[in-house]
MIDOSE-1310 file (N, C-alpha, C; in nm, 2 decimals, decimal comma, always signed):
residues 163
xxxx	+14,20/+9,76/+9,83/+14,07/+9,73/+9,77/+13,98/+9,85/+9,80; +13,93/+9,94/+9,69/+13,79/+9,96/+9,76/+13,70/+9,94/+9,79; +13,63/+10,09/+9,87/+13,54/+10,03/+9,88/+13,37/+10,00/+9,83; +13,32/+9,92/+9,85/+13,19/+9,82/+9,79/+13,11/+10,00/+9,80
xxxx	+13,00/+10,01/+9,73/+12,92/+10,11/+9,67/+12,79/+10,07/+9,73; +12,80/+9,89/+9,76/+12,66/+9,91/+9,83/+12,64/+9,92/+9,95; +12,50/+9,90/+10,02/+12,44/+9,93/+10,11/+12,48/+9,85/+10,27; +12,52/+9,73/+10,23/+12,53/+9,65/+10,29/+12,68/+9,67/+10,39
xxxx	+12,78/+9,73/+10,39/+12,90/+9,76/+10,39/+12,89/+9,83/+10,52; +12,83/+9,95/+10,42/+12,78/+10,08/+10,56/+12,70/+10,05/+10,64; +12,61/+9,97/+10,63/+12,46/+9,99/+10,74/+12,61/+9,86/+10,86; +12,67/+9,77/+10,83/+12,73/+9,69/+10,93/+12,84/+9,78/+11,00
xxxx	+12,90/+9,83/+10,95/+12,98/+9,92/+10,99/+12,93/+10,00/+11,11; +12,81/+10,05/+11,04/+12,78/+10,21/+11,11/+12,71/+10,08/+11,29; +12,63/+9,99/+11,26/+12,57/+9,87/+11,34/+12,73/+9,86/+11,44; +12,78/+9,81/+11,35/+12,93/+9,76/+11,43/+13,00/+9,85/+11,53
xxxx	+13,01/+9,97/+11,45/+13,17/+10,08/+11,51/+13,08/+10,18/+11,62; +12,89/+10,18/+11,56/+12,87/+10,30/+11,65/+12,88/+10,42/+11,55; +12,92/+10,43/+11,44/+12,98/+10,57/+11,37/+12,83/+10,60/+11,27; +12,76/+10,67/+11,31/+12,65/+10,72/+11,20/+12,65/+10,70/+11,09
xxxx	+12,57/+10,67/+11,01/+12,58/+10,66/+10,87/+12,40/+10,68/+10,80; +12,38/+10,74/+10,71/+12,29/+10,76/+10,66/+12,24/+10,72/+10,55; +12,10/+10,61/+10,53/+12,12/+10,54/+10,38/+11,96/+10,58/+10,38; +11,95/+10,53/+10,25/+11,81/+10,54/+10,19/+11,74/+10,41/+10,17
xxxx	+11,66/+10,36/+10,29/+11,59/+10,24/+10,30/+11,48/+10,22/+10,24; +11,42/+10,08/+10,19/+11,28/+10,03/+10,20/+11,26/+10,00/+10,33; +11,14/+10,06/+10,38/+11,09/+10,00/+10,54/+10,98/+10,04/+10,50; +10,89/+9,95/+10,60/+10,75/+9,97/+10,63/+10,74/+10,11/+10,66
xxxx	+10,58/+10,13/+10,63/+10,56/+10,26/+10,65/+10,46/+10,25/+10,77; +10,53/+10,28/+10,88/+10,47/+10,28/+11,03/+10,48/+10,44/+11,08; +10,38/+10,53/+11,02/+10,37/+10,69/+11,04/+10,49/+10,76/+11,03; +10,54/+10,70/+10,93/+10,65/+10,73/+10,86/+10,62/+10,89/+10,73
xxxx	+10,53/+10,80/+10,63/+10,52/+10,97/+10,56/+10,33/+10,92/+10,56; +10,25/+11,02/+10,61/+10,15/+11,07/+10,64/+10,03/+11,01/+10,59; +10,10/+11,07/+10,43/+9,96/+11,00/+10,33/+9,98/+10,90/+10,25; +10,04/+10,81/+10,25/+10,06/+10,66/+10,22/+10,00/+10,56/+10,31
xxxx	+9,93/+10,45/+10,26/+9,85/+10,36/+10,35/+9,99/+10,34/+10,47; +9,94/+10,33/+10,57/+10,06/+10,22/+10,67/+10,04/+10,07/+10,63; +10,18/+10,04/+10,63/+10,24/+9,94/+10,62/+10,28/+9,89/+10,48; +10,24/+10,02/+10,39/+10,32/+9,97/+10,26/+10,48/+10,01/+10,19
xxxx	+10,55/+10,00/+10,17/+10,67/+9,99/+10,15/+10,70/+10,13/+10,17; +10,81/+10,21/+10,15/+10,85/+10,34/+10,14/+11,02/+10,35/+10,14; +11,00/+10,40/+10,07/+11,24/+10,50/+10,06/+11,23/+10,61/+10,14; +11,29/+10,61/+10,24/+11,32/+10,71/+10,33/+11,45/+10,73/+10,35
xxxx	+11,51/+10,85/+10,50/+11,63/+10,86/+10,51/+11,66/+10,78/+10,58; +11,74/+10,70/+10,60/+11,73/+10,62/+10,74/+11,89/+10,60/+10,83; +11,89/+10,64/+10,95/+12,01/+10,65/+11,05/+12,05/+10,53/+11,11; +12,16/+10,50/+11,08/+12,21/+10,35/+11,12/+12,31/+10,39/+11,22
xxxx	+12,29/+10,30/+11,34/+12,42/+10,38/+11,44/+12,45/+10,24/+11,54; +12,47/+10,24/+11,65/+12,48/+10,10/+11,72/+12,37/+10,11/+11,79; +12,24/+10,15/+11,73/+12,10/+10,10/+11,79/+12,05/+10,08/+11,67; +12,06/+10,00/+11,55/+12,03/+10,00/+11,44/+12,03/+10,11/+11,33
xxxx	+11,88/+10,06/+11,27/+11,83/+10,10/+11,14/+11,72/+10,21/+11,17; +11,72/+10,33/+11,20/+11,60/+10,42/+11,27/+11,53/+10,49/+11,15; +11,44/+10,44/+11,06/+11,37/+10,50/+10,94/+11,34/+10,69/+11,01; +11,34/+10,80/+10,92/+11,31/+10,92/+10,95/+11,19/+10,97/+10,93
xxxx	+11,09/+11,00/+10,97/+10,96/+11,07/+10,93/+10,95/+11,15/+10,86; +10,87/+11,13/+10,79/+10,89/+11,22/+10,64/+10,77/+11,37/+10,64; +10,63/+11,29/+10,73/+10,52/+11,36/+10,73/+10,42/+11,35/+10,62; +10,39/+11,45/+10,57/+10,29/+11,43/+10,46/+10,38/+11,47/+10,32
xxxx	+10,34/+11,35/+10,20/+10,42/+11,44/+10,06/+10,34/+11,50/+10,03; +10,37/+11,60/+9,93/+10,27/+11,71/+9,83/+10,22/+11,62/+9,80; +10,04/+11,61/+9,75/+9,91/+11,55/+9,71/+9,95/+11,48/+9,60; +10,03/+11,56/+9,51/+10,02/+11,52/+9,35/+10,17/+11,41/+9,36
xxxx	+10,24/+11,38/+9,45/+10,35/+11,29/+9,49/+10,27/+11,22/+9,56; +10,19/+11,18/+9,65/+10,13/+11,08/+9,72/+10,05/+11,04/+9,59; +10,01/+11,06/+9,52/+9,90/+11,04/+9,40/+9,96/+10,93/+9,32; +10,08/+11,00/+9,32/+10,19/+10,93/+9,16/+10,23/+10,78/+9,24
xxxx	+10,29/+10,80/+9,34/+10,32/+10,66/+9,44/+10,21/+10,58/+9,50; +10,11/+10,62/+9,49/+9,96/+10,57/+9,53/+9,95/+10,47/+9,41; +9,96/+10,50/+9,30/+9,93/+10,43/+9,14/+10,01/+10,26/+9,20; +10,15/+10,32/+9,22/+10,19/+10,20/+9,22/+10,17/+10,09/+9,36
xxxx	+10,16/+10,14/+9,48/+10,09/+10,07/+9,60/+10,01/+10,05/+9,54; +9,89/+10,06/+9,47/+9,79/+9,95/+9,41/+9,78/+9,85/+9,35; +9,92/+9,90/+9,29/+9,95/+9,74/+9,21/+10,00/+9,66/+9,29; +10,10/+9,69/+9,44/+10,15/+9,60/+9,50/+10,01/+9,58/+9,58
xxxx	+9,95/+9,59/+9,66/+9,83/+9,58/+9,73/+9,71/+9,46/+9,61; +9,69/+9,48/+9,47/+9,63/+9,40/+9,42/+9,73/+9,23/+9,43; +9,84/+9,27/+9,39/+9,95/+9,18/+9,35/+9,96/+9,05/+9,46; +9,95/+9,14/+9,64/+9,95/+9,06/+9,72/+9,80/+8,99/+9,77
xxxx	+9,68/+9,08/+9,73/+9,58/+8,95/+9,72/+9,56/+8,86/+9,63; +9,59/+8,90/+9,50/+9,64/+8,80/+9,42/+9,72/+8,68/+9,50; +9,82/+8,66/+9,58/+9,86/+8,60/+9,66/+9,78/+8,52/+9,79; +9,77/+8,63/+9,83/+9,67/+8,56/+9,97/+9,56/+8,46/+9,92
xxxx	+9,54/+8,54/+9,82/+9,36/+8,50/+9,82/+9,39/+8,37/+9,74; +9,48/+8,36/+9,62/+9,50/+8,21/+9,50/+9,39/+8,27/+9,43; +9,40/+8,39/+9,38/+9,29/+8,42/+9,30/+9,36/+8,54/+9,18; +9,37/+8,45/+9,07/+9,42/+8,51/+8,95/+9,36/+8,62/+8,88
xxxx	+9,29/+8,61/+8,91/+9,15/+8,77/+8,87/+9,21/+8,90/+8,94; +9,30/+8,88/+9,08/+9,40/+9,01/+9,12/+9,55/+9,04/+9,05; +9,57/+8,91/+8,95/+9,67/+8,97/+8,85/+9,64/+9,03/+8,76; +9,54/+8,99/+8,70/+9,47/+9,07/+8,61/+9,48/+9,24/+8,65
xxxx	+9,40/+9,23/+8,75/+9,36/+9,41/+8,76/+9,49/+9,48/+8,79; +9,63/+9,42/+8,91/+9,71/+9,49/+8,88/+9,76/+9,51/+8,76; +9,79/+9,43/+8,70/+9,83/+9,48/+8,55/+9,81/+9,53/+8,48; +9,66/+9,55/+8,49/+9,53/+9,64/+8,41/+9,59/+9,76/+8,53
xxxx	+9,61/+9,79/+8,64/+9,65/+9,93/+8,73/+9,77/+9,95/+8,70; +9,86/+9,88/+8,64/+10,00/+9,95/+8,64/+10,00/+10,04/+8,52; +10,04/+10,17/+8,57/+10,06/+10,30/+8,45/+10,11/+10,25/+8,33; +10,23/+10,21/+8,35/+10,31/+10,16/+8,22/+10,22/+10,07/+8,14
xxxx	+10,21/+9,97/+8,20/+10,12/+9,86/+8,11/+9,98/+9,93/+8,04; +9,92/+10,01/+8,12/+9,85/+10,02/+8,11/+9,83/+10,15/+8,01; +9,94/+10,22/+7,98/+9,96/+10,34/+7,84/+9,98/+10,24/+7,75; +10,01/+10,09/+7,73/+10,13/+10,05/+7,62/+10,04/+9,96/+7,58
xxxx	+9,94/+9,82/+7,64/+9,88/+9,74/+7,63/+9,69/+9,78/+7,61; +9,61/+9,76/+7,56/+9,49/+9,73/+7,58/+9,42/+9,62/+7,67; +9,31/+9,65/+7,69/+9,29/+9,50/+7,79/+9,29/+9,40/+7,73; +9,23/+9,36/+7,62/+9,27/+9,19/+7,56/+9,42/+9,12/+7,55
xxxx	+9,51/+9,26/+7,56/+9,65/+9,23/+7,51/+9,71/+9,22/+7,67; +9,64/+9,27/+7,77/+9,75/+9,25/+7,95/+9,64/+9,14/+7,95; +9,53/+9,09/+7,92/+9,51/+8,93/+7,98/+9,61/+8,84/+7,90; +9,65/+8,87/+7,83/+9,71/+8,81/+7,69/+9,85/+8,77/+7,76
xxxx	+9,89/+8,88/+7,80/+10,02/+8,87/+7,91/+10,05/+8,84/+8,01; +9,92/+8,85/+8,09/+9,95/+8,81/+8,20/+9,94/+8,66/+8,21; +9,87/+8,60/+8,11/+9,85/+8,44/+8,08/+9,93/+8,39/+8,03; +10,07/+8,49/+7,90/+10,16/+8,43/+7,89/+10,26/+8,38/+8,01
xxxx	+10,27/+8,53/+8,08/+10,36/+8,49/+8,19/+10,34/+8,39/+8,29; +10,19/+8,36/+8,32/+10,19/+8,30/+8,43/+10,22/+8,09/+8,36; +10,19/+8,13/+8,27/+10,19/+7,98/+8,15/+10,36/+7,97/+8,15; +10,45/+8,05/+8,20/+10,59/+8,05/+8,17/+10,67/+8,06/+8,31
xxxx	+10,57/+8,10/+8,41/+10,62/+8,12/+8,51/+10,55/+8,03/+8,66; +10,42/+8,02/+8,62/+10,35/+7,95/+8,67/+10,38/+7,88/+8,86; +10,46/+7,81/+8,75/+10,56/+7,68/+8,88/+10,61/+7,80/+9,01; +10,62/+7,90/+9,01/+10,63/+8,00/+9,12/+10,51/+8,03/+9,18
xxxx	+10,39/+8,02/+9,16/+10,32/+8,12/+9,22/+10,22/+7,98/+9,28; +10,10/+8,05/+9,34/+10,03/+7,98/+9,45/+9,93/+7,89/+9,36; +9,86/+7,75/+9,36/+9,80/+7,68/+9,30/+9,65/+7,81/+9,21; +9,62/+7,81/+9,34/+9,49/+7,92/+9,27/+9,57/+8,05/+9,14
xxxx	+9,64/+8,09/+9,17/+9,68/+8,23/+9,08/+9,69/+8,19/+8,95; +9,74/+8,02/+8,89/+9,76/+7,98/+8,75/+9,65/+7,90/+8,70; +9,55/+7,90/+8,79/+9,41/+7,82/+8,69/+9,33/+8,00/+8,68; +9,26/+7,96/+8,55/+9,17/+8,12/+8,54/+9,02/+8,04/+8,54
xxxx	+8,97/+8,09/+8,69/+8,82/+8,03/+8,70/+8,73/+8,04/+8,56; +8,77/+8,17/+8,50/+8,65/+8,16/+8,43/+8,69/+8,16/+8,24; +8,82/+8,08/+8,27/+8,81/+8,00/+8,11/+8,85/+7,86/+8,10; +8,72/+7,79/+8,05/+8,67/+7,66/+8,09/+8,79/+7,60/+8,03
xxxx	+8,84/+7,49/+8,07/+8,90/+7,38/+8,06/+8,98/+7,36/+7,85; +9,11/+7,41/+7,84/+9,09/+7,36/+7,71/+9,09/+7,50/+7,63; +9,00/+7,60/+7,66/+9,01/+7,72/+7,59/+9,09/+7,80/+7,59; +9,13/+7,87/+7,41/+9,27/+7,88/+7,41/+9,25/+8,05/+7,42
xxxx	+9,11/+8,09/+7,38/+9,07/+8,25/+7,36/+8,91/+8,28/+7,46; +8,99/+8,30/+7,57/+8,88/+8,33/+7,66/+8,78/+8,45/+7,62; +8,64/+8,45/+7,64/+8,59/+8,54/+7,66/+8,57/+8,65/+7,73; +8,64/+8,63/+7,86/+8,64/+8,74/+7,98/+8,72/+8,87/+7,93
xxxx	+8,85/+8,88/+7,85/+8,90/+9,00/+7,82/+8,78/+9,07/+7,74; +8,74/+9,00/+7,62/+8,63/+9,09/+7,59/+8,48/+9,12/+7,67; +8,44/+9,04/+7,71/+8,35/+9,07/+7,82/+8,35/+9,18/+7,87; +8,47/+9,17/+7,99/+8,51/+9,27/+8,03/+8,54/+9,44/+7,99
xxxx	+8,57/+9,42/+7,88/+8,60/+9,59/+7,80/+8,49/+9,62/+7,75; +8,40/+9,50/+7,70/+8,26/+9,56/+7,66/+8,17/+9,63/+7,79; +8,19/+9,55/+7,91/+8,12/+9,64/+8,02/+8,21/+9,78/+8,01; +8,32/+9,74/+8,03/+8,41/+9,93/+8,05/+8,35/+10,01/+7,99
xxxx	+8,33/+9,96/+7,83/+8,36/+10,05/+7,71/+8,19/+10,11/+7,73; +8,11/+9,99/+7,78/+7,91/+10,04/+7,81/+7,92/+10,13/+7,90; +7,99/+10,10/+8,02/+7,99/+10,16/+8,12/+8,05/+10,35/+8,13; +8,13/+10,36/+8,05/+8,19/+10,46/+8,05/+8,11/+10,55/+7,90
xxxx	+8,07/+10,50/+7,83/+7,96/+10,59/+7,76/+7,84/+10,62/+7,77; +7,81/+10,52/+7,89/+7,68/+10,60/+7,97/+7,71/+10,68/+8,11; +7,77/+10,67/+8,13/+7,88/+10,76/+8,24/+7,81/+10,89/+8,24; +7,79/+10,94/+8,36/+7,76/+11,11/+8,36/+7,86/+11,17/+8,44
xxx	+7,95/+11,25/+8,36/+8,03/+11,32/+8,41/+8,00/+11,45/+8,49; +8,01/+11,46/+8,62/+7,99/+11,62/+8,66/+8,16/+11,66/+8,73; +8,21/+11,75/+8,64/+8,27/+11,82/+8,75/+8,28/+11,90/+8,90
């Protein structure tokens, strides 16, 4: 038989026999790499031996790589008060923060989505995250997507740019 390709194989082994092995974990980021909030997720090296799973310190990434991974910790950081809080207005903005969605979709079209999904998915998530406070009872075309873009759209052409 060979052997299994995943993770799970080697990290017991190396736990088991004592014999080193090296994998690339999600772990908390406990002053692990520098400029990433603590305690948000991270891929590291990580040393598995018969004292565990020992994540490796990474230190600080280059700016413009903390930047790019920053994008998406916001979406998980919205995503989870979205959770905590039962407040569906934090799905919204992640999804309005996620890069991709946010090159491919407009904002009328990610409230659009995120109302499909949660209308399809719903029965998973916390009572608060599937009612939307602010479209009344019954309404099938909220006003808050436009609302909303109309402040962006005011807001960003009276905007004073200084470099």
């Amino acid at each position: 038989m060979k052997p299994s390709r995943e993770y799970a194989s080697t990290i017991m082994n190396a736990i088991w026999t004592g014999e080193p092995s090296v994998v690339y974990g999600n772990v908390r980021n406990d002053n692990l790499i520098d400029n990433l909030p603590q305690g948000c997720c991270v891929e590291v090296a990580c040393l598995v031996d018969a004292n565990g799973i020992q994540p490796t310190k990474v230190g600080a990434l280059p700016a413009h790589l903390a930047a790019l991974m920053q994008t998406n910790i916001n979406v998980q950081t919205l995503l989870t008060q979205a959770i905590l809080t039962e407040n569906r207005d934090y799905v919204y903005y992640a999804t309005m923060m996620d890069p991709h969605t946010a090159a491919v979709l407009g904002i009328e079209e990610i409230y659009a989505l995120v109302d499909d999904l949660i209308a399809s998915h719903g029965d998973w998530l916390p009572a608060g995250c599937t009612v939307n406070p602010l479209m009344p009872p019954g309404a099938t075309n909220p006003a808050v997507p436009v609302t909303l873009y109309q402040t962006l759209k005011e807001a960003l052409a009276t905007a004073t740019w200084t470099l």
